[in-house]
N, C-alpha and C positions, 0 to 999 in steps of 0.2 A: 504494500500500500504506500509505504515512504517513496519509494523507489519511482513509482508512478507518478507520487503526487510532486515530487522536483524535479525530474528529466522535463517536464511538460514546460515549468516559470526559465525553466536555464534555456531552451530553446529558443521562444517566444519574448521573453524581454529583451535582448541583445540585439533582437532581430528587431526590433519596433524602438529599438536605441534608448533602451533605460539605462542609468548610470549604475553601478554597484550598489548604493544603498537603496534607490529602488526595485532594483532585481531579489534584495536581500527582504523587501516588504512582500514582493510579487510571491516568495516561496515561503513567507511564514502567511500568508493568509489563502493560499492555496492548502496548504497544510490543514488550518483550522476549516474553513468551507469543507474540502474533505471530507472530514471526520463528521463536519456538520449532515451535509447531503446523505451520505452512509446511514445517518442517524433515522433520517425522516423515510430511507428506505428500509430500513429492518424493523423497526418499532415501529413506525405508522400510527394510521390513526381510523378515523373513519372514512375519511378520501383520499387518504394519502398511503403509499406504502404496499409492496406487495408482501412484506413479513416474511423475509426470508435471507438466511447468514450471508445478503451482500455487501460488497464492499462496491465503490464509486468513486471513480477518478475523472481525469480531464479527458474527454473523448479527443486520441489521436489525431483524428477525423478533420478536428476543429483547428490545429497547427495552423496550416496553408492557409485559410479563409482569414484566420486570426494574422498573422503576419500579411498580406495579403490588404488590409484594412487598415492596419496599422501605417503600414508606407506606401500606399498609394497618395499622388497630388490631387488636388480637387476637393470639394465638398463632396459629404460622407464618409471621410477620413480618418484616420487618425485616431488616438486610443479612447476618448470617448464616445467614437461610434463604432469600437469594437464592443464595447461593454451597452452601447442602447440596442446592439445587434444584438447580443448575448441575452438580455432580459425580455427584449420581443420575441424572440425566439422561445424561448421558455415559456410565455404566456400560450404563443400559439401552439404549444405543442402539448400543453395542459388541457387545451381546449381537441385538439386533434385525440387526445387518447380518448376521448369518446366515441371517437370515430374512427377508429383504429382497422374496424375489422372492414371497414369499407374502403379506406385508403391506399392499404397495403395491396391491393389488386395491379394499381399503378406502381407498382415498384416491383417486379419480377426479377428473378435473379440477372438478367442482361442487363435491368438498369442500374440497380443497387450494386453490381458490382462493377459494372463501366463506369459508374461515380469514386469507389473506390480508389478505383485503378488511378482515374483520373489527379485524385487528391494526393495518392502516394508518390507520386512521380512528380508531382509539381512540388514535393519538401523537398525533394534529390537536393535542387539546387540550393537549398538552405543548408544542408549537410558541408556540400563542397565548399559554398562561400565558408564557413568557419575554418576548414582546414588552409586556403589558402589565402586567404585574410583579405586585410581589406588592400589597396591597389596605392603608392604614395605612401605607404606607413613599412613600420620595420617587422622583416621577419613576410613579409609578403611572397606566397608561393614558394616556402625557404623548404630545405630537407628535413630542418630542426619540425618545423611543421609535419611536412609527410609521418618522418619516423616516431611522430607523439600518435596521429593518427591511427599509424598501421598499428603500432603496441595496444594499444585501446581494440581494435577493430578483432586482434590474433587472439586479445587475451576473451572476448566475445568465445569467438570460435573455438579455442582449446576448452574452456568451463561448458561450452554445451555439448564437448566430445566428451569431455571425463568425468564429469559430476551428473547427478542426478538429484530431483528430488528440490528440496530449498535452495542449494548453490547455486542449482541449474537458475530458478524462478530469478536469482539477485544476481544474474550473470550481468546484466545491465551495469548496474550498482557498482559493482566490485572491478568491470572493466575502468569505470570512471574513477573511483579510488587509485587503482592500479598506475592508470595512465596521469593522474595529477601525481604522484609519490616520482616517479619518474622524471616528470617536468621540475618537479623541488628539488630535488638532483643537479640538476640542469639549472638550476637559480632562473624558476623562468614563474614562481608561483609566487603571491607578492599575499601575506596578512593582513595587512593594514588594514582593511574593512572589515576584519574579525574581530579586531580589538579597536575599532569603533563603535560594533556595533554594541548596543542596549542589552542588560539581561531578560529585561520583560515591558513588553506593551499592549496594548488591548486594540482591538480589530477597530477599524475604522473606516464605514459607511464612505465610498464617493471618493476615497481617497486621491485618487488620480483626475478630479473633474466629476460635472455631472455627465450622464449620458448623454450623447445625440443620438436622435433618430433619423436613420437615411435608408431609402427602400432597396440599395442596393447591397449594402453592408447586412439589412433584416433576412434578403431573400437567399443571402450565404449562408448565414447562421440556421435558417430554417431548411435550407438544405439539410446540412450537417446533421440538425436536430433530427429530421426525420430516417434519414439511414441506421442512426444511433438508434431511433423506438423502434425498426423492422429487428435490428440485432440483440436489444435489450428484449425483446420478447423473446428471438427464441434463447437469451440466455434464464429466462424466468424460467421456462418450461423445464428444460437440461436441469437446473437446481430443483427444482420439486419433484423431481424424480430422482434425484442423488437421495435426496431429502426423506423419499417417502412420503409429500403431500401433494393432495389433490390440489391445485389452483384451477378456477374457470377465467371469462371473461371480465368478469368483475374486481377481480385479482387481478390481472393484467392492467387494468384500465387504471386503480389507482399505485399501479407500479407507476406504468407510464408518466400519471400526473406526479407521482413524485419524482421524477426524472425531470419535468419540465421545471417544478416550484424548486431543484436543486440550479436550473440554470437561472431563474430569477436572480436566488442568493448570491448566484457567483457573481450575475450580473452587479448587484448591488453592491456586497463588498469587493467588486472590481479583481476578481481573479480569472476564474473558466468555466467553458458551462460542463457540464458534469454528466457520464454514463455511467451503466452498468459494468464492469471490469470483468469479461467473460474467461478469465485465468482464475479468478476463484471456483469454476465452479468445477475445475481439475483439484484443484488443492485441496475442497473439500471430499471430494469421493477419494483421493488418496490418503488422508486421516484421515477421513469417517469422523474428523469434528461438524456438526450439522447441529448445533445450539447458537442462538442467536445471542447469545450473552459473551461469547467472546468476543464477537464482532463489534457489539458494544462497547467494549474494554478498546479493542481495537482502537476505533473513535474517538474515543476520551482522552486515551494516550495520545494519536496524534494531533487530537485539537489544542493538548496540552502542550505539544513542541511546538505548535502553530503561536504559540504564544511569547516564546524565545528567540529573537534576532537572531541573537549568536547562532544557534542552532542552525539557522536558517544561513549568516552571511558563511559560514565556513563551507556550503555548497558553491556560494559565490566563485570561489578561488580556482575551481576546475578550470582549465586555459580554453580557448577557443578550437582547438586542433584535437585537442582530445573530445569534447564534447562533439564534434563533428565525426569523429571516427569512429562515436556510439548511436551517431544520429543513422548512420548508412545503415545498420541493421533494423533499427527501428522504423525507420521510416519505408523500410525495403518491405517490413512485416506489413506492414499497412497497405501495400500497393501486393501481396501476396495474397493477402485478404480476400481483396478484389478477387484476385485471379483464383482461388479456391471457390467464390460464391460464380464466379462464370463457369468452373466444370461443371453446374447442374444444368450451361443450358445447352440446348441442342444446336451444336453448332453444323448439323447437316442442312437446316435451315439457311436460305441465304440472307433471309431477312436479319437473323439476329445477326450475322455476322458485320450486314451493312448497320446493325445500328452500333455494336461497339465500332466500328471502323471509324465513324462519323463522330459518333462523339467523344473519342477518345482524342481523335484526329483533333477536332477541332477544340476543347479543352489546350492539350498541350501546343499547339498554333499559335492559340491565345494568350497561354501566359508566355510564352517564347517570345511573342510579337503582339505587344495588345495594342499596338498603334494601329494595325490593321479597321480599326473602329474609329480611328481619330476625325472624320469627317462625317459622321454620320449626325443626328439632334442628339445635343448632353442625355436629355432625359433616357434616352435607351442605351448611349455610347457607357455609362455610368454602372449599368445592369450587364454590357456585353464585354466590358473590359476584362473581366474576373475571369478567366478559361475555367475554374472551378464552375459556375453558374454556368457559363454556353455551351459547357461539355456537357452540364447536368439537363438542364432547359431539352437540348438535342438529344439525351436518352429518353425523356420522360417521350416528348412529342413523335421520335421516330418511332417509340414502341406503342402507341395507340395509333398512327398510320398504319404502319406494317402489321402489327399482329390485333392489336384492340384489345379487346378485355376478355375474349372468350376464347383466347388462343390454349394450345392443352398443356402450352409450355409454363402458363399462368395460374393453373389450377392447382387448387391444397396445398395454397404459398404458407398458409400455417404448416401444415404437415412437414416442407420440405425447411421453413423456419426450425421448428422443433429437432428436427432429424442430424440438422447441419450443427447443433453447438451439445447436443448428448455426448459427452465422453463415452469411449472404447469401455472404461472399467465400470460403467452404467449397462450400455447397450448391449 
C-alpha cells in the first residue's frame, strides 16, 4: 500500500514542476487520502462501500491525463484544473455507478483496452525524460544517468526472478531504495529537504489553489474514472469469492460510489483520485487473511505516516534516473494491461482490429504531435489536443459504428469482467 501510494506523488509532481517541499506535501497527503479512501471502502456505510478487505491507491491510469493537464498552455490548465478534473470526475462517477450495469455495454474489451494501451504508452515518454534529464542542465543524457537507471530497472528484474511472495509485491520499492543507496555512493543524493522538513502537520483542504473547472481536463478524468469502475468491479467480484461472500448489484453500486466520493476527497485535499488496487486481491487468497480489521489497521497506520513530512520528504531524495528506470516497468505494466484485456477480443474480426488500429493510431499521433489540431475553433482544439481523449472518443465511436451494442463480442461483459481479475489459487 506504501509503495503504491508514493511511486504515484514522485512521478507526477516533478513532472507538473513542484519544488521539493511541495512534492514532500504531495506524498504525505496522498499517504493520508489513502488510508482515508480504503477506509470508506471497507467499512462503508449505507451508500457507500462494498465491505470488503480492500485497499485503494492512485489509479495508474490517471498519471498521463494528470501530467498531461498539469503542463499543457492555455486555459484549462494547470494544477488546479487537475484537481477540479479530479472532483468532477468523482461526482460523475458517483452518479454513473447507478448506472453501471447499463454503461458498461459501451466499453467492451477492444475499447477499455485500446484506452489502456493508449495511456501506457503515452507515460513511456515521462519515464525516458527523467532518465535523460532535462536539455541545458548538468548530467543531461550522461552514463552516470543510464547506469542509475539500468541498476534500478536489473534490480526490478532479478527480485521478480528470485523472490516470491512479499519481496516479489515490494520489488518496486526496494529497486528505488537500491538505486538511490547507489546514487549516495556517487554523492549524487542531497538531505537537505529531510532535515527541513517538519515532524508533524495536519492535512490541509485546497492547499495548492482552488479548483478550476474546464470541460476538457473533466472529460480526461472521466475517462480514466470510468475504465477504473469496469476494472474495480471485476476486482469486487474476484475478492468475494477469495472471501467467500455473496455481493449482488447493490454491493457493486455503492463500491462504485465509494470509488467516486474517494476521488472527490482526493480532489479536495489536492492529491489523486483513487481505485481499487487489484494486487490485493492475490495477497489475500495467498494468506487467506480475509478480515477486514487489518485493513483497517492498515489505514490508520498509513494515515498516521501521512501525517509526518519527514516520513514523506526522505522519499523526496530518490534522483531523477532512478525513478525513471522504475517508471519503464510500471508504466510498461499499464500499457500490458491493455494488451491482456484485448486477448479477449476477437481479433479474426476486421472491424475490431480497425478500431484499435485507429484509435491507438491516433491517441499516440496526438500526443507525438498535438499541433496537428492547432487551426481548428479552441472550443474543440482544447478536447482534441489530449491523444488520451481522441484515442479514447475514437474507440468508444468506432465500436458503436462497426459493431453496436449487440455484437456477441459485447455480450456477458460482466461474466468476462469477473473471469479476467479471479486468481488461479480461487478459480
Amino acid at each position: 500500500m506504501y509503495a503504491g501510494a508514493v511511486v504515484v506523488p514522485l512521478i507526477v509532481g516533478p513532472a507538473i514542476g513542484m519544488t521539493q517541499e511541495q512534492l514532500a506535501y504531495l506524498i504525505s497527503i496522498d499517504l493520508f487520502t489513502c488510508g482515508l479512501a480504503s477506509l470508506f471502502q471497507v467499512w462503508g456505510g449505507k451508500y457507500f462501500g462494498v465491505k470488503l478487505p480492500i485497499l485503494m491507491g492512485c489509479a495508474f491510469q490517471a498519471v498521463g491525463p494528470m501530467i498531461a493537464i498539469g503542463n499543457s498552455p492555455g486555459p484549462g490548465q494547470g494544477i488546479t484544473a487537475i484537481y477540479g478534473a479530479i472532483i468532477a470526475a468523482g461526482i460523475v462517477v458517483m452518479i454513473l455507478a447507478q448506472f453501471m450495469h447499463k454503461i458498461i455495454k459501451f466499453f467492451p474489451p477492444v475499447v477499455t483496452g485500446s484506452v489502456v494501451v493508449i495511456i501506457g504508452t503515452s507515460l513511456i515518454g515521462a519515464a525516458m525524460g527523467n532518465i535523460v534529464g532535462q536539455p541545458n542542465k548538468p548530467g543531461f543524457a550522461s552514463l552516470t544517468n543510464l547506469w542509475l537507471a539500468g541498476i534500478t530497472l536489473l534490480s526490478i528484474v532479478l527480485m521478480n526472478r528470485f523472490f516470491s511472495g512479499y519481496m516479489k509485491s515490494i520489488s518496486v520499492l526496494l529497486s528505488l531504495v537500491i538505486g538511490t543507496a547507489v546514487a549516495w555512493f556517487m554523492g549524487l543524493v542531497d538531505f537537505a529537504v529531510v532535515g527541513k522538513a517538519s515532524w508533524f502537520h495536519m492535512v490541509e483542504p485546497f492547499r495548492f489553489g482552488m479548483p478550476t473547472f474546464h470541460l476538457t481536463a473533466i472529460l480526461s478524468m472521466v475517462l480514466v474514472g470510468i475504465v477504473s469502475m469496469i476494472e474495480s468491479t471485476g476486482v469486487f467480484f474476484a475478492l468475494s469469492e477469495v472471501c467467500e461472500k455473496k455481493i449482488d448489484g447493490n454491493d457493486i453500486k455503492r463500491g462504485l460510489r465509494a470509488e467516486g466520493l474517494a476521488q472527490v476527497i482526493g480532489g479536495i485535499f489536492q492529491a489523486f483520485p483513487y481505485t481499487t488496487y487489484s494486487q490485493n486481491v492475490g495477497l489475500v487468497a495467498m494468506t487467506g487473511v480475509k478480515t477486514r480489521k487489518v485493513v483497517v489497521a492498515a489505514c490508520l497506520i498509513i494515515m498516521a505516516l501521512g501525517l509526518l513530512p519527514k516520513v514523506a520528504a526522505i522519499t523526496t531524495i530518490i534522483p531523477n534516473p532512478v525513478l525513471g528506470g522504475a517508471m519503464i516497468p510500471m508504466f510498461g505494466m499499464v500499457m500490458a494491461s491493455g494488451v491482456r484485456q484485448l486477448s479477449r477480443v476477437n481479433f479474426q474480426r476486421v472491424e475490431n482490429m480497425l478500431i484499435i488500429a485507429i484509435s491507438v493510431g491516433l491517441g499516440l499521433g496526438v500526443s507525438i504531435a498535438p499541433n496537428v489540431f492547432a487551426h481548428i475553433p479552441e472550443k474543440f482544439r482544447l478536447i482534441m489536443e489530449s491523444g488520451i481523449v481522441t484515442g479514447s472518443l475514437a474507440a468508444i465511436i468506432l465500436n458503436l459504428i462497426l459493431n453496436g451494442l449487440g455484437d456477441r463480442d459485447q455480450k456477458d461483459m460482466m461474466d468476462v469482467i469477473k473471469e479476467e481479475h479471479v486468481p488461479e489459487t480461487v478459480s
